[in-house]
C-alpha positions in Angstrom: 0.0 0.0 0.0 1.6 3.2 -0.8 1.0 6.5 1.0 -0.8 9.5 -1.1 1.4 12.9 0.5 0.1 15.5 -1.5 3.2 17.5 -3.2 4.6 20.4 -1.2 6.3 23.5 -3.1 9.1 25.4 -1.4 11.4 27.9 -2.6 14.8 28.4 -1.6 17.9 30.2 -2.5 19.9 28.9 -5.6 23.1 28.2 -3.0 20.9 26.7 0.1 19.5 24.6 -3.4 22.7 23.1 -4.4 24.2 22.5 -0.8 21.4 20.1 -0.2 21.5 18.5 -3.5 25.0 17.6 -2.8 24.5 16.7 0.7 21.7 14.0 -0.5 23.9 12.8 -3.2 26.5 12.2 -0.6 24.3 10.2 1.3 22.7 8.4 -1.2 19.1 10.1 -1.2 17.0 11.7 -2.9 16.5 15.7 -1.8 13.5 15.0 -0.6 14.4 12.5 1.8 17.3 14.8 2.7 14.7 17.3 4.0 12.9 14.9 5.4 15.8 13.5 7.5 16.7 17.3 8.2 13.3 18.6 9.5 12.8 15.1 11.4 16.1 16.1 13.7 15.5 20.1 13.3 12.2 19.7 14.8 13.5 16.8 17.3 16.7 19.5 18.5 13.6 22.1 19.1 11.3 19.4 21.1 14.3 18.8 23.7 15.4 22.3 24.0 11.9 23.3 24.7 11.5 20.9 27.2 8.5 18.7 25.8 8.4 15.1 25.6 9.3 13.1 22.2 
């Protein structure tokens, strides 16, 4: 069964663009996956400095 995520547009700056682009192909994913893996931890790093539970 697969998931249905609706697509998401974001705009960036050229640079931030190909920084993360080489980042995922360094570690073998796809950009969007790099995000994902990214916002995952960003938002985890925000949870524990505020305090609240995982």
């Amino acid at each position: 069964m697969s998931r249905q995520i609706p697509p998401f547009g974001l705009r960036m700056p050229d640079k931030l663009r190909v920084q993360l682009k080489e980042l995922a192909e360094t570690r073998r994913r796809s950009m969007n996956a790099q995000i994902i893996v990214m916002l995952e931890s960003g938002m985890a790093a925000e949870k524990a400095a505020s305090g609240q539970p995982s």
